[in-house]
C-alpha positions as CSV (number, residue, x, y, z in Angstrom):
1,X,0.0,0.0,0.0
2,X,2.9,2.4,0.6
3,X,4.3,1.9,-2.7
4,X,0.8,3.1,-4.0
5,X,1.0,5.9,-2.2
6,X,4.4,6.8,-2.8
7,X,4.1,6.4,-6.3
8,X,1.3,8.3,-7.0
9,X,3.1,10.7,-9.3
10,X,3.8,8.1,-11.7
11,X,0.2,6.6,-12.5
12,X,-2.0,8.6,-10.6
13,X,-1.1,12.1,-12.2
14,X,-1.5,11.0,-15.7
15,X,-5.3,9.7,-15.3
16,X,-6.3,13.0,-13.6
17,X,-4.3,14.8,-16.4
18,X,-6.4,12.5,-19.3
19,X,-9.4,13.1,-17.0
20,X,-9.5,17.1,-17.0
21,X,-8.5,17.2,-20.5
22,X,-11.7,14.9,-21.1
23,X,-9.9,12.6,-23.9
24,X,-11.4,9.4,-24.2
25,X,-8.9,7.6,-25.9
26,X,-6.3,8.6,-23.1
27,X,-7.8,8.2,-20.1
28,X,-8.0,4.4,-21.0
29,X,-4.5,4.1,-22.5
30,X,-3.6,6.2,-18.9
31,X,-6.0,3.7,-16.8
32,X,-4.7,0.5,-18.6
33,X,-1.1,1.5,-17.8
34,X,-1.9,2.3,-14.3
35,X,-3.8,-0.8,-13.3
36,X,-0.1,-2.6,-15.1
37,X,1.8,-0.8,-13.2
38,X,-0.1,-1.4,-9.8
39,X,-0.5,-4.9,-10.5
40,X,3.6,-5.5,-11.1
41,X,5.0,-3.0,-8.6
42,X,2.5,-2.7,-5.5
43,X,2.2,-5.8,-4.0
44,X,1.5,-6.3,-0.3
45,X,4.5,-6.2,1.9
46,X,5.3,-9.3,4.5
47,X,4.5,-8.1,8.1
48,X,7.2,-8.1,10.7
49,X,6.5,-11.5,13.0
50,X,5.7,-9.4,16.2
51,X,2.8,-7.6,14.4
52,X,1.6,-10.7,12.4
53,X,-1.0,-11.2,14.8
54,X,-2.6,-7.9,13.7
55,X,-3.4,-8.7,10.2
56,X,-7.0,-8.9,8.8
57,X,-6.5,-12.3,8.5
58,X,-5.0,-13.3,11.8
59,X,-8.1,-11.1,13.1
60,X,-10.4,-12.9,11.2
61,X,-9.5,-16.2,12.2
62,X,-9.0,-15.5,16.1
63,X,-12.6,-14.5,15.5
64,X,-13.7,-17.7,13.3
65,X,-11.7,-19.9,16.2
């Protein structure tokens, strides 16, 4: 997630650019590229082992147990 949001120069700034020049055509070339880039370079980050117990998922299945 803080890749995302460090990184919002690079994908984020071009779709609001294609957005308020209202051009079709680049706001899905812009979009397309974005959602590439997210899905190669922002991936979720392994927790630390003393705060593994905080995820949603250790959460969830404390509460499922």
């Amino acid at each position: 997630m803080l890749k995302i949001a460090k990184s919002t120069q690079g994908w984020f700034e071009p779709v609001m650019k294609s957005l308020a020049s209202k051009s079709l055509s680049q706001l899905r070339a812009d979009l397309s590229w974005a959602i590439d880039f997210i899905a190669t370079n922002c991936h979720r980050a392994q927790q630390s082992k003393a705060k593994q117990a905080n995820s949603f998922e250790a959460v969830w299945e404390h509460l499922n147990a």
